[in-house]
C-alpha positions in Angstrom: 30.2 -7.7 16.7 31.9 -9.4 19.9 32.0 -12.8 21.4 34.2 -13.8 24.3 34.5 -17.6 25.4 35.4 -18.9 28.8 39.0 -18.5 29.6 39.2 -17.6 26.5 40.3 -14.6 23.8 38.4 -12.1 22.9 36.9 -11.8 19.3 35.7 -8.8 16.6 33.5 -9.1 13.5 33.1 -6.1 11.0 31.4 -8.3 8.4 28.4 -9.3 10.4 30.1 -12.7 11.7 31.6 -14.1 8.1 35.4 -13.4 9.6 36.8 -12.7 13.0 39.9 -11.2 14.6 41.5 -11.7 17.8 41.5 -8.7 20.2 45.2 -8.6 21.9 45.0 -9.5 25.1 45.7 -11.0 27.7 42.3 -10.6 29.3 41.1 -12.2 32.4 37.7 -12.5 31.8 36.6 -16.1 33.1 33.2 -16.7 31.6 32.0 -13.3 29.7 28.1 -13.2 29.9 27.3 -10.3 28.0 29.1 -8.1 25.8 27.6 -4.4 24.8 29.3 -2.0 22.3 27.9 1.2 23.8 25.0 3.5 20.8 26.8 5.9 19.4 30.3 5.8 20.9 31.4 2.0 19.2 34.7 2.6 21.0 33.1 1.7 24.3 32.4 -1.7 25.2 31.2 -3.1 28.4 31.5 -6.9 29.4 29.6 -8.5 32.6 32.2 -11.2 33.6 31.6 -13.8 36.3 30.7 -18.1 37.4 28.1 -18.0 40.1 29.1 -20.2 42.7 33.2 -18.9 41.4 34.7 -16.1 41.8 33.2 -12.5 42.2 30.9 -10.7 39.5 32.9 -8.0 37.6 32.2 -5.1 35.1 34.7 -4.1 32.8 35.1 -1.1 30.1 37.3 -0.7 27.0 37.4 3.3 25.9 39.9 1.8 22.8 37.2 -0.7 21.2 38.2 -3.4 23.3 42.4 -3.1 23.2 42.8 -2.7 26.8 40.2 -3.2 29.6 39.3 -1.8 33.1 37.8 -3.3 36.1 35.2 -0.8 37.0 33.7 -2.4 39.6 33.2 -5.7 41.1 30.9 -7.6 43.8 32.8 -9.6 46.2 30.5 -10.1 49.2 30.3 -13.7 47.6 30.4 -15.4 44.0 28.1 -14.1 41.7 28.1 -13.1 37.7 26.5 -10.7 35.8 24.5 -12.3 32.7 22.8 -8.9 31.2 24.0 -5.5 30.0 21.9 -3.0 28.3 22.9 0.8 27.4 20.2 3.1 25.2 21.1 5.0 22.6 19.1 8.2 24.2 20.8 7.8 27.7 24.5 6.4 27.0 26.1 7.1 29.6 24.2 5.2 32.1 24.5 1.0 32.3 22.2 -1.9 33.7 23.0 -5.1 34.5 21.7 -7.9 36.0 23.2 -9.5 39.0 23.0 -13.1 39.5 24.5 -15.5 42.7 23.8 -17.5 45.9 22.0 -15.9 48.2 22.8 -15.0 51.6 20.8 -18.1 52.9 20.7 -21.1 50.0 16.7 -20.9 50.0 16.4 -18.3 47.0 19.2 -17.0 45.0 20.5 -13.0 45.2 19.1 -11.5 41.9 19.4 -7.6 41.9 19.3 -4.8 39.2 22.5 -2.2 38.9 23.2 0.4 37.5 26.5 2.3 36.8 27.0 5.6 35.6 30.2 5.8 33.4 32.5 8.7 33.3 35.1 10.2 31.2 
């Protein structure tokens, strides 16, 4: 189990939340909205990062159960964040996540559905 607070370190339970351990870092996650330890390969984990309204949404991966991260991709037409992850056990190797952020025009905010394919 994971948890990751704003500006903040990143955290590991292996006793179901009774103890937790600091992940080395430094990460530069600003406000980490969803955390997901990929089915069936638990050294993969996946965090949706971003502030709507600050900063740009961003996808990171750790393939060292969460020792080092990578920017895999990020949205930077304008400030958005990325409040849902899901993976499936039967299809692993495929991501979705929810995209959330001002729209173009300030009438109805940008939601959209992604999808990232991870490799290696």
């Amino acid at each position: 189990m994971y948890f990751g607070g704003d500006n903040s370190h990143l955290y590991r339970s292996i006793d179901r939340g009774l103890t937790w351990n600091t992940l080395p870092g430094p990460y530069n996650f600003r406000s980490p909205c969803d955390i997901v330890v990929v089915p069936d390969s638990s050294n993969v984990i996946l965090i949706g990062d971003g502030i709507t309204g600050s900063g740009h949404a961003e996808y990171h991966r750790s393939i060292n159960s969460g020792q080092s991260f990578a920017l895999v991709s990020q949205r930077a037409d304008r400030p958005a964040e990325i409040p849902g992850l899901a993976c499936s056990r039967l299809r692993n190797n495929v991501t979705f996540g929810t995209n959330w952020g001002p729209a173009a025009s300030s009438a109805r905010p940008d939601r959209r559905l992604l999808a990232h394919r991870q490799r290696g």
